[in-house]
N, C-alpha and C positions, 0 to 999 in steps of 0.2 A: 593527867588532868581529866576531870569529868567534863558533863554537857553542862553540870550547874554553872560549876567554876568559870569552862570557855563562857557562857551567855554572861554573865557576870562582869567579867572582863572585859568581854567586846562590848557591852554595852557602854560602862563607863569611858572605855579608847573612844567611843561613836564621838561620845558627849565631851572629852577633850579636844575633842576634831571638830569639833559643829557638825556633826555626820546626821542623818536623821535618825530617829529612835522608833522603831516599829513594835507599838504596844499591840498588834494584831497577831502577835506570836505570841504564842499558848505558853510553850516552853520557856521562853523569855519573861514573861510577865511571873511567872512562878519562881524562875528562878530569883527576882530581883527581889521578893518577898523574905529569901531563905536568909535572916541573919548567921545562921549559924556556919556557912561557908563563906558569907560575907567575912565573921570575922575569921577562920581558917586563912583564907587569901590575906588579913593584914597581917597576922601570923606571919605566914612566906614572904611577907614584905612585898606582897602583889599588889594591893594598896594601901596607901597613905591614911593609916589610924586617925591621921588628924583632921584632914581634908575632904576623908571618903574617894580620893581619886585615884586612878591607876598611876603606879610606879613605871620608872624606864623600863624597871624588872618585870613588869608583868604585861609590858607592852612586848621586850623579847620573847616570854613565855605565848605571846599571839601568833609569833612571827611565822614557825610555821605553817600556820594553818589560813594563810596571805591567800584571798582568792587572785590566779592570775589573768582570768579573762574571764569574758560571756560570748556567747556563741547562739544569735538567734535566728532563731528556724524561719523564714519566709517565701519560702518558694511555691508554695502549693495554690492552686489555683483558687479554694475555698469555693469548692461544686454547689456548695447548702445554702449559699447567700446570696443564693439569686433575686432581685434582679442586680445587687450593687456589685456582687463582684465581675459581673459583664465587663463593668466598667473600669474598675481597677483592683488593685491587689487589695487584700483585707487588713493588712498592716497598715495602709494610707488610710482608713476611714477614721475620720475627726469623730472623736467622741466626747461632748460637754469641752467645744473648742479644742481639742489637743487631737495631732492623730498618733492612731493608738501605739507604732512603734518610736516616734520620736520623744511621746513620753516615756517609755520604758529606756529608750538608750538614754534621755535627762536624767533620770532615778539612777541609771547604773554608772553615770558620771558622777552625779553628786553622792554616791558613795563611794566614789573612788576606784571605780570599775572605769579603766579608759580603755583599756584595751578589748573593743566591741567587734568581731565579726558576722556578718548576715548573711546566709546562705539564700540567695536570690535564685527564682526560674520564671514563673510567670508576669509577664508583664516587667522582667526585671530595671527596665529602663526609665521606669517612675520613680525607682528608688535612687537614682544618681546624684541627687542634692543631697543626698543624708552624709556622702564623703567628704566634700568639701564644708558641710557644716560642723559635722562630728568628729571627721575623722575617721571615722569605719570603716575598716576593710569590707570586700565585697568577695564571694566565694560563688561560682553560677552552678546551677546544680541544670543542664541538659535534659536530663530524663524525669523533670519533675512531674510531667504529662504521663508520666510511664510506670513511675515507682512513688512510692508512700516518701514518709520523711525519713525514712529507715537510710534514702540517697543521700540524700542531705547531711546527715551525722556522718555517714561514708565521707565522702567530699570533703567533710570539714575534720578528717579525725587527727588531722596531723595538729591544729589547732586546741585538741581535746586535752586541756591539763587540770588543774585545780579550776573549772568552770562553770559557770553557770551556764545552764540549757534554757533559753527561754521558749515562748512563741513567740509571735508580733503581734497577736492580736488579744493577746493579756493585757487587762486593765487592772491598776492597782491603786487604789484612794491614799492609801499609805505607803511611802517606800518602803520594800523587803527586803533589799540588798544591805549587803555588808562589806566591809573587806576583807571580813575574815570568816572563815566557816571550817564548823569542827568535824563534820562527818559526812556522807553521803547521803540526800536524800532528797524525797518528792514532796511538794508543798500539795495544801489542799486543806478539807476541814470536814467535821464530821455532822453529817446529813441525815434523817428520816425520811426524803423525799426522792424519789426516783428518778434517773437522769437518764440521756444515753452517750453516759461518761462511763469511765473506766475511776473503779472502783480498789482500796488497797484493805486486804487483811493482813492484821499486822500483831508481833507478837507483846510480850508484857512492856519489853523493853522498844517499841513503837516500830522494832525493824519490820519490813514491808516480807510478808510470806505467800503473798499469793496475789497476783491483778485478775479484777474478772469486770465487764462492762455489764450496764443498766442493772444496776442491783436496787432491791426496793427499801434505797438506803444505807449508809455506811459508810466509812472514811471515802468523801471522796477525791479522785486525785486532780488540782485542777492548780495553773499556775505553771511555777518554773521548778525546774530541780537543780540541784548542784552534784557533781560528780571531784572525787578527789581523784591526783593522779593516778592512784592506784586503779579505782572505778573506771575511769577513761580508759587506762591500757586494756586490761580485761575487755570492757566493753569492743575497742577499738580490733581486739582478735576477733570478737564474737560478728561483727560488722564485716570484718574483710573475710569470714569462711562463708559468710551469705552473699557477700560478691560474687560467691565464686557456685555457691548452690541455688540461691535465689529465693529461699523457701519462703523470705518475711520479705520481699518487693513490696508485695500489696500489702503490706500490713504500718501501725504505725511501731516507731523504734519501743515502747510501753510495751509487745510482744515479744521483740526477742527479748529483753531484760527478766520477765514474765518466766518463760521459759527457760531462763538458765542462771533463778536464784541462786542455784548450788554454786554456778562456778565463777559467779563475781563476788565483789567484796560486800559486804553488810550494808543493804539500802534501806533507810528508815523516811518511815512518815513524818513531817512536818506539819503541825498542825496549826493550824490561822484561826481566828475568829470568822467565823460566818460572815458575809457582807465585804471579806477584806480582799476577795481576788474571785474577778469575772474577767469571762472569755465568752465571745457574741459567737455562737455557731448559725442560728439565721437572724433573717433582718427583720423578724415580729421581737425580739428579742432586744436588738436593739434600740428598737422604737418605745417597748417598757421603760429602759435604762435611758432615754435621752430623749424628751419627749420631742427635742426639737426635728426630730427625724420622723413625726407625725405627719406636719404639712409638708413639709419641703425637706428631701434628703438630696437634695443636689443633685438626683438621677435622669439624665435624658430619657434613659425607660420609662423611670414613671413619668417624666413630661408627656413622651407619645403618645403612651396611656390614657394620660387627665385629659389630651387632645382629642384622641378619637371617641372617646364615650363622654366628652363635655360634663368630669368630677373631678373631685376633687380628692389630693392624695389621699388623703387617710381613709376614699373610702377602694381603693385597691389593697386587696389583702391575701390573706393564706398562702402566700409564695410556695409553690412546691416544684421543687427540680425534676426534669424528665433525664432520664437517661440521655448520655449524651449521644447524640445521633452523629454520622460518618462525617456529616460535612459543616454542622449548625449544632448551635448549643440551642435550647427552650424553655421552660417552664408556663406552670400553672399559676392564674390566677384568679382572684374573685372580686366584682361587684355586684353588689345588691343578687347577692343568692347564686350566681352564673358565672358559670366557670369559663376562661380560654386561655388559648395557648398565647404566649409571644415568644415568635422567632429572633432569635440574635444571628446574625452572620457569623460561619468562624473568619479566623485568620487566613487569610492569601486566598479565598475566595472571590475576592472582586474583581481575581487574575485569570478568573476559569467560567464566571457566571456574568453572563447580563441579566442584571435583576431587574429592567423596566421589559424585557422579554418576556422574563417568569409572569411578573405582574400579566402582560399581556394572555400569558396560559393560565393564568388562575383564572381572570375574567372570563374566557372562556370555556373551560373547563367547568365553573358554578353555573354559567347561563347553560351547558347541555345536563344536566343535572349529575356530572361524574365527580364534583367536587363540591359539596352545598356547602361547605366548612368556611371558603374564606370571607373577611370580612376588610381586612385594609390592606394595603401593603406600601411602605415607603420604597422607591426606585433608585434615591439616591447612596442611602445606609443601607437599606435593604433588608431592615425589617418587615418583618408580617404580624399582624394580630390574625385569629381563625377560633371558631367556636373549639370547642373540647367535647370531644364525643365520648364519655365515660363506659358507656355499655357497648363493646364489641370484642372479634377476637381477630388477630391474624388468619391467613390462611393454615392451612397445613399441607407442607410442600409432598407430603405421601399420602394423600388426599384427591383422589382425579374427581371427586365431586366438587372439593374446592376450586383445583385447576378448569373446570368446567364454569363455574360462577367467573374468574377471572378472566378467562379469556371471552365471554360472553360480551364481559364490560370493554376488553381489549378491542374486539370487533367493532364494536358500537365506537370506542374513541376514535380506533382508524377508519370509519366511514362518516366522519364528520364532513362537510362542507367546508374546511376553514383551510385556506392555504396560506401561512405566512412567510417572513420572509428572513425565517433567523431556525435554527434546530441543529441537533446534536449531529455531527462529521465524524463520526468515533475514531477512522484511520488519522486524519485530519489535525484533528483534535488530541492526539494521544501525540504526534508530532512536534504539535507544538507545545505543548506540555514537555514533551521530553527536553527541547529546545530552552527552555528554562530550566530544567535542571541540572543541563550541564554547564547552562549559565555559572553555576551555584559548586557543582563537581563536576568537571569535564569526562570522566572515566566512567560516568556511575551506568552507564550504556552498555560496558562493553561485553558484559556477560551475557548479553538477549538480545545481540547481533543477528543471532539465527530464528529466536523465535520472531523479530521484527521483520524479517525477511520473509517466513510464513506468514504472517499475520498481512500484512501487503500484499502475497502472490494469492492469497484467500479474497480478501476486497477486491482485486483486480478482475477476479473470474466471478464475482455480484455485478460490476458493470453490467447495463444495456443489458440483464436477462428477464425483464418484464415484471419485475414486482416495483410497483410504484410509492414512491414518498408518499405521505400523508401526515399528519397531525400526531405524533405521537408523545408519550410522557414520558419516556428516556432512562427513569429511577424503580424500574416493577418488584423491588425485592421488596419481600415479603411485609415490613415495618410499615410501607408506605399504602398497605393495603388493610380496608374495614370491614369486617363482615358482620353484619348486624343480624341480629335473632329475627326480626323481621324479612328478613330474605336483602336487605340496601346493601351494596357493595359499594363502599365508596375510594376513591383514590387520590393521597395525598401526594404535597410536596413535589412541588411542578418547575423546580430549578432547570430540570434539563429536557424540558419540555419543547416542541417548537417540529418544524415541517421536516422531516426525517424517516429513514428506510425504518419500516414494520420489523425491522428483526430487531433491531435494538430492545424492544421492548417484550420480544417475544424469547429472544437470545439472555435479555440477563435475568429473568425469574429462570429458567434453564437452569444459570451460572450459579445465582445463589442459592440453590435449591440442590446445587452439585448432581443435576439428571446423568447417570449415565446413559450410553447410544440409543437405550430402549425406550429410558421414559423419555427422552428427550424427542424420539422419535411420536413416541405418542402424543406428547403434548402439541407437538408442530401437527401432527396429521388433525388432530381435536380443534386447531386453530383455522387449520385453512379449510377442512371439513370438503365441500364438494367441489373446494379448485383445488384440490390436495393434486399435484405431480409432483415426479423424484425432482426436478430441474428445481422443483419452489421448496421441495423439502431441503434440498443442499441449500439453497441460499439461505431459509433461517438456520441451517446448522452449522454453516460458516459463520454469520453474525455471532455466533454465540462465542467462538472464538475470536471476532473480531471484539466484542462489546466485555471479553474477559479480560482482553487485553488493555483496552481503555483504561478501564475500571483498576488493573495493574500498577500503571502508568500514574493515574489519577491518586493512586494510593502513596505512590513513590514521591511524588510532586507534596501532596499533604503531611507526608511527614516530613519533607524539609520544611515544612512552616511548622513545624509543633506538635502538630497531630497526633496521637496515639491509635496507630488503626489496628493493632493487634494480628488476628489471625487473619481477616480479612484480606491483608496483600498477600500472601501467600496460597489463600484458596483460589483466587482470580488469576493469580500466577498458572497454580497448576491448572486451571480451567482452559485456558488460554493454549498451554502445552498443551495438553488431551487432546482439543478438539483438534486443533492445528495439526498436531501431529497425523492423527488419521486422516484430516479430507484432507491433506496434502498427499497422503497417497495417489 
């Protein structure tokens, strides 16, 4: 059978069934034009000459080609949709009343698609009503913090048969689905407008020969795909040798298919009418498509927002994501011309930071002029708003004219006046941190028995040797540091801020900077300058190993809440090692 014939017939099975009828397919609509296969099929007795309806017989002649499930992707955090994905996953957001995944599992129900799986990670516990309403199995995907959707398709491949692949956050004005599908392939439509989509070239006969992203126009691929079981198996080897090499983690599953047209079966382009399948990647976007997401999108963010600068929604705008920083998610925003940041707490942070603290080190920190940035901060959630200072650079950690501007400012913070009555304990503090995570895994300690052992016989010989606590800012790696063209060094991000031994601060620009014994040494003699002795240079070069170790600890702790800290626990790790190892000689 052809693609005439299959659209032909499934359309007429739709219209026996009350199935809905999607005239937003290109293919479909041409097909049901072609009398001449029309009559071909009453010929084979496929339908009824008299009726125009399909036959028993041509409803067997379908039966192959039965989809047997859908499989939709929700796990991913949606990093671009700030401020609303803070809040929740991108599949719950109500769009024109419906949200956006329980429309798509209705549409795949009422074509007869019941059998729905949803590969869940972020946030996964919001999605728990859709079981007991749908029916839907649930699939968690662990590493969604860590790997693209490429995990996801992993996880779920045992499930991978004759399927539909959706997203969650596909919106369709028409239903798409069917019960029956004749071939392999990626929905989408064809564009002269440039996106920062993934794009399909594709041959006479629509199959897909090439994916390539932000083209200036062209099929583009946008929507759900369908995979037959042949597609799934191939796919599902191609998925399990990347398990095993990692090469496509960070990428989406579009790359490996991409890369290994040759060795799956024949994937074709699906083409829709324009207008008939959107996907909201940020939230100016879905404010075009729903206006009622002008004034009011239901966000406590932008409440805080419309609270502290007395506006109104719609006039907060150009949402731009920051990079996500160690400990806190951020983003840009604008009113009337002026840009700033708002902080979001991350997760299991409220377990490790007192944020009426913090606040109390910002205030401080802006009145000695080392932090002019902040502007509100809530104590209870533990947001912050702060201006956005567009024109500066980082240090540069092989840089000792930087290092010299840095520590300038360092001197100046620990010679403040202020004594409070809260600051970072790093040996302390790494304790009780560890004390929770064996909460969670009893053993997960037992391999840094010994560096724990160093890292305490180090603190124990800082006791009672004469460098006093003072006001310090606890976080000095590089990110949190401004260098402006005007000569201002400014110093952000005062979480672990508070009355605390000078080496923390002087110990973890060290750590992150990876000094070995030499610059490390220089930088400590550049810090203490003419109270420089060996006694005071060991104790900041024990903190370094004491404050690498924290930060370790700190690391270990954050990935059992979700975290993705990458390279990061492992460089603090061996820092920790380093140092320890030799002044424990």
């Amino acid at each position: 059978m052809d693609l005439q014939s299959f659209n032909i017939l499934s359309s007429l099975y739709n219209a026996s069934m009350g199935l809905p009828q999607n005239s937003a397919d290109l293919a479909l609509a041409g097909a049901l034009k072609d009398k001449a296969v029309h009559e071909a099929l009453e010929k084979k007795g496929l339908i009824d000459a008299g009726t125009g309806e399909i036959t028993p017989a041509g409803v067997a002649v379908l039966e192959p080609f039965r989809v047997d499930n859908a499989v939709i992707l929700a796990a991913g955090p949606a990093t671009r949709f700030v401020p609303l994905s803070l809040e929740q996953p991108k599949g719950l957001y109500e769009v024109k009343g419906e949200k956006l995944i329980e429309r798509q599992i209705q549409q795949l129900i009422e074509a007869g698609i019941s059998d729905i799986t949803v590969v869940l990670g972020y946030k996964k516990e919001k999605f728990e009503f859709l079981a007991e309403k749908y029916g839907v199995k649930f699939i968690f995907n662990p590493e969604y913090n860590m790997k693209n959707n490429i995990e996801s398709l992993y996880r779920a491949r045992e499930a991978l048969k004759n399927t539909y692949v959706c997203v969650c956050d596909s919106y369709y004005p028409q239903n798409p689905f069917n019960q029956y599908e004749f071939r392999s392939f990626y929905t989408g439509y064809s564009t002269s407008e440039q996106q920062e989509e993934m794009y399909a070239s594709i041959a006479p006969d629509r199959r897909i020969t090439d994916i390539r992203e932000g083209l200036p126009g062209g099929m583009l691929l946008m929507g759900h795909a369908f995979w037959t079981r042949d597609f799934s198996s191939a796919f599902t080897a191609l998925a399990e040798e990347n398990h095993e090499t990692g090469r496509y983690d960070d990428l989406f599953w579009e790359w490996l298919v991409r890369d290994n047209l040759d060795r799956l079966p024949p994937f074709y382009f699906k083409e829709y009418r324009p207008g008939s399948i959107f996907e909201f990647d940020y939230f100016e976007q879905l404010r075009q498509f729903d206006t009622d997401y002008v004034g009011h999108a239901h966000s406590e963010i932008l409440r805080n927002i419309k609270l502290v600068f007395r506006c109104e929604e719609e006039d907060i705008i150009d949402f731009r994501k920051i990079n996500e920083g160690l400990t806190n998610t951020s983003f840009i925003f604008r009113i009337d011309g002026v840009d700033y940041i708002y902080r979001h707490p991350g997760d299991g942070t409220e377990s490790i930071i007192n944020r009426r603290n913090e606040k109390m080190s910002l205030i401080k920190a802006k009145e000695f002029g080392i932090d002019p940035t902040y502007i509100y901060m809530e104590v209870n959630e533990g947001w912050k708003i702060s201006k956005f200072v567009s024109s500066f650079r980082e240090p540069d950690y092989h840089s000792f004219e930087d290092s010299r501007r840095i520590l300038e400012v360092l001197r100046h913070l620990h010679s403040i006046p202020v004594k409070v009555d809260y600051g970072m304990k790093p040996w302390e503090d790494a304790l009780a941190m560890e004390k929770l995570l064996k909460e969670k895994e009893p053993h997960c300690f037992d391999a840094y028995e010994r560096l724990k052992s160093q890292i305490g016989d180090l603190y124990r010989r800082t006791l009672d040797d004469g460098v006093e606590k003072c006001f310090c800012h606890g976080d000095t790696y590089k990110p949190n540091w401004m260098l402006k063209e005007d000569g201002q060094v400014i110093l952000i991000d005062w979480e672990y801020a508070g009355f605390s031994d000078p080496g923390i601060d002087v110990g973890y620009y060290i750590v992150d900077a990876m000094y070995d014994f030499p610059e490390a040494e220089r930088f400590i003699r550049e810090y203490l300058q003419a109270a420089y002795t060996e006694e005071k240079a060991f104790h900041f070069m024990a903190y370094t190993a004491i404050i690498a170790y924290y930060w370790f600890v700190w690391a270990m702790y954050r990935e059992s809440c979700g975290a993705n800290m990458k390279g990061a626990l492992e460089n603090w790790r061996f820092m920790a090692e380093k140092y320890a190892k030799v002044l424990a000689l």
